[in-house]
C-alpha positions as CSV (number, residue, x, y, z in Angstrom):
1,X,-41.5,32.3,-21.5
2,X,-37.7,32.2,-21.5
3,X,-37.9,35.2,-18.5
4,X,-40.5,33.1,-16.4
5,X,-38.3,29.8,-16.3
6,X,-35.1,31.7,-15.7
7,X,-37.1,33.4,-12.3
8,X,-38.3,30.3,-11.4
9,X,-34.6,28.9,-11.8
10,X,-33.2,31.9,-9.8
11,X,-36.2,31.5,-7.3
12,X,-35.3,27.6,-6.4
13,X,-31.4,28.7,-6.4
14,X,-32.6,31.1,-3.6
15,X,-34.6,28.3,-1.8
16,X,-31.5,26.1,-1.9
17,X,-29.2,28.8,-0.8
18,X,-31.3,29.6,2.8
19,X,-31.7,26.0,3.4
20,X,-28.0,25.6,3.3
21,X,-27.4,28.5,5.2
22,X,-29.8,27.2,8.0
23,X,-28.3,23.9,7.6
24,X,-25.1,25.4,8.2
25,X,-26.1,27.4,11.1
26,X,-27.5,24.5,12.9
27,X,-24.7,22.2,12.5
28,X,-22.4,25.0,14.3
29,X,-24.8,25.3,16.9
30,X,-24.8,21.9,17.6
31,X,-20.6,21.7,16.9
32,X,-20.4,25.0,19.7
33,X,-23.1,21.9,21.9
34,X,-20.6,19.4,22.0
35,X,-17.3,21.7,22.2
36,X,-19.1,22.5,25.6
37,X,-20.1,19.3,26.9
38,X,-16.9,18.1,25.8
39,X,-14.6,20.7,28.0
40,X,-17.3,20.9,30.8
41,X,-16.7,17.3,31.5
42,X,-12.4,17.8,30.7
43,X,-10.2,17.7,34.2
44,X,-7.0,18.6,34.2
45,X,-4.3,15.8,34.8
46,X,-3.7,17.5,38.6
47,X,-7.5,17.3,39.4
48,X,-7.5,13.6,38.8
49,X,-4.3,13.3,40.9
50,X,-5.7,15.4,43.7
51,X,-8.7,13.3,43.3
52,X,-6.9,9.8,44.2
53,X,-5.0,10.9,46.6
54,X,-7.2,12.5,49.1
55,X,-5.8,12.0,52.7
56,X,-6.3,9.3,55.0
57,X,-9.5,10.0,57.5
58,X,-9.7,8.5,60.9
59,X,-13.7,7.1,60.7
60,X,-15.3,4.4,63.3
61,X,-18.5,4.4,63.5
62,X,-18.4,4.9,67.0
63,X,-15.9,7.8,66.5
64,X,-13.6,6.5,69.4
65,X,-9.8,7.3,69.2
66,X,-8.9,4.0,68.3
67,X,-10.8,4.0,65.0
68,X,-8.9,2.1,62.0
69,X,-8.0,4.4,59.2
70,X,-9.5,4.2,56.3
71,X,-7.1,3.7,53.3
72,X,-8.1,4.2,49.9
73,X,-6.9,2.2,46.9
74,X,-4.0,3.8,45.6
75,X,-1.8,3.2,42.5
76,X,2.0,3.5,42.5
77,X,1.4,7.2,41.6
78,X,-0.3,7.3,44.8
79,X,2.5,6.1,46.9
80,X,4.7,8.4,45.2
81,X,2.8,11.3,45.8
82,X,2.8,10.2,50.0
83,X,6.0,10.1,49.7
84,X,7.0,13.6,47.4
85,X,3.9,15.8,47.9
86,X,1.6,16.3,44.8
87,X,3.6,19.0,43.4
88,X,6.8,16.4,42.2
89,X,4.0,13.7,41.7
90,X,2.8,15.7,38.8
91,X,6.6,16.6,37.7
92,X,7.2,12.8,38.0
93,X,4.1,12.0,36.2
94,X,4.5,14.3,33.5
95,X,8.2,13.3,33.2
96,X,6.9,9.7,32.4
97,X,4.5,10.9,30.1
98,X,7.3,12.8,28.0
99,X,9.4,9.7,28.0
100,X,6.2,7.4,27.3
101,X,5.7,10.0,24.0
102,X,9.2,10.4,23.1
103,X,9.1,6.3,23.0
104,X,6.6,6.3,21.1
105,X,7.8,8.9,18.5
106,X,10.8,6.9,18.1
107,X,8.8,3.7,17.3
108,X,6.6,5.8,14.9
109,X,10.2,7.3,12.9
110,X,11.0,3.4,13.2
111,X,8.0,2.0,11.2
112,X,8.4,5.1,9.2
113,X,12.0,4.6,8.1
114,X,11.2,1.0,7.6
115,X,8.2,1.9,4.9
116,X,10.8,4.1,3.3
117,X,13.3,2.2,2.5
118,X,11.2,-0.7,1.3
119,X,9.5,2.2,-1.1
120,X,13.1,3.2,-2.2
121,X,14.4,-0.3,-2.6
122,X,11.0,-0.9,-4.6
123,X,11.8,2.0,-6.8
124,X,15.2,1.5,-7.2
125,X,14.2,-1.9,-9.0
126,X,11.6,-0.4,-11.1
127,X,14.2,2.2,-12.1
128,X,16.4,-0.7,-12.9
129,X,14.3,-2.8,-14.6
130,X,13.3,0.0,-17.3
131,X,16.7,1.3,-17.9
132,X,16.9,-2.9,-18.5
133,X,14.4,-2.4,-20.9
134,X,15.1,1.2,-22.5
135,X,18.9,-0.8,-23.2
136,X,17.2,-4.1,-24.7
137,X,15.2,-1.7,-27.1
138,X,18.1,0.9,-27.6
139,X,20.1,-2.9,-28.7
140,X,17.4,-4.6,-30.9
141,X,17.2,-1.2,-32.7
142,X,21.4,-0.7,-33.4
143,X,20.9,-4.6,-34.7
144,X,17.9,-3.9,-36.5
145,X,19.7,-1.1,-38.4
146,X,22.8,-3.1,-39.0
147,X,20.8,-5.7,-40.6
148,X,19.0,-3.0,-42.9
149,X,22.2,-1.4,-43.7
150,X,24.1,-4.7,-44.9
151,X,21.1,-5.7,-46.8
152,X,21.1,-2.7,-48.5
153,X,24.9,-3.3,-49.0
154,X,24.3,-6.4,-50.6
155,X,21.8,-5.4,-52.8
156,X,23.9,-2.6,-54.3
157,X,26.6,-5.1,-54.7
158,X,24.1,-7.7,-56.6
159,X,22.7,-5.0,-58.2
160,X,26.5,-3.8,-59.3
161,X,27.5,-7.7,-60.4
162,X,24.3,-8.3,-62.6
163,X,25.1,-5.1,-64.9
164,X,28.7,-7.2,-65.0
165,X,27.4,-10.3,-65.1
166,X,24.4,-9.1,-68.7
167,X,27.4,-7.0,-69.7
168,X,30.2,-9.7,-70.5
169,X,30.4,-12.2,-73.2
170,X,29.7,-15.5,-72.3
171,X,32.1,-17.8,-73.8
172,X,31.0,-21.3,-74.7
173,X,33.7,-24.2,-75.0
């Protein structure tokens, strides 16, 4: 009997252990699923920047020689680039980016300073408030032991003046 429910024991534990295992395997098929969708859809910073400034084109529909241009809407990255060529667009833009991170770094080590210090100055007064308290007990017990050492004092002394006291002779006048 004691066999029996140990197999069946064993038996579920084997159950449990394939259905985790094809558990498992599904959820990294479908992590390996996303990973790809993820960096199929991913351009590079340069793709998007070739991709907003595409040249002007001469249309009309007549396609006369005095057709307008056609200008696209550009950002101020946009003029830049007319102006440098996409290569030092892309220096330029990852120069700002740098700067933009380095800013933000600092603003981060800012905050982070400022939680810091309150944390120290927050310590600091706990630390002072129990040495406060370790040197209020460390006084009440020198007092306390004072006042148990002159009682004591004094009861040896009344103790000492009563064997005195029943040993003299009263004298009546």
């Amino acid at each position: 009997m004691f066999g029996s429910n140990r197999d069946k024991a064993l038996k579920r534990l084997i159950e449990q252990n394939n259905a985790l295992k094809q558990k498992l395997k599904r959820s990294e098929q479908e992590r390996k699923r996303m990973a790809g969708d993820i960096f199929a859809t991913a351009t590079t910073a340069n793709e998007q920047f070739n991709e907003r400034n595409q040249p002007i084109v001469l249309t009309s529909p007549e396609g006369s020689a005095n057709a307008v241009p056609i200008i696209p809407q550009i950002s101020g990255a946009g003029v830049i680039g007319d102006i440098l060529g996409p290569e030092q667009t892309a220096r330029v833009y990852n120069a700002q980016q740098l700067r933009d991170l380095q800013n933000a770094n600092r603003r981060s080590l800012e905050d982070q300073f400022v939680v810091g210090e309150k944390f120290r100055k927050n310590e600091y007064a706990r630390q002072i408030a129990a040495a406060k308290d370790r040197q209020r007990i460390a006084t009440q017990a020198t007092l306390l032991q004072q006042g148990q050492l002159g009682a004591q004092s004094l009861a040896q002394q009344a103790l000492a003046n009563t064997g005195s006291v029943l040993a003299s002779t009263p004298t009546y006048q």
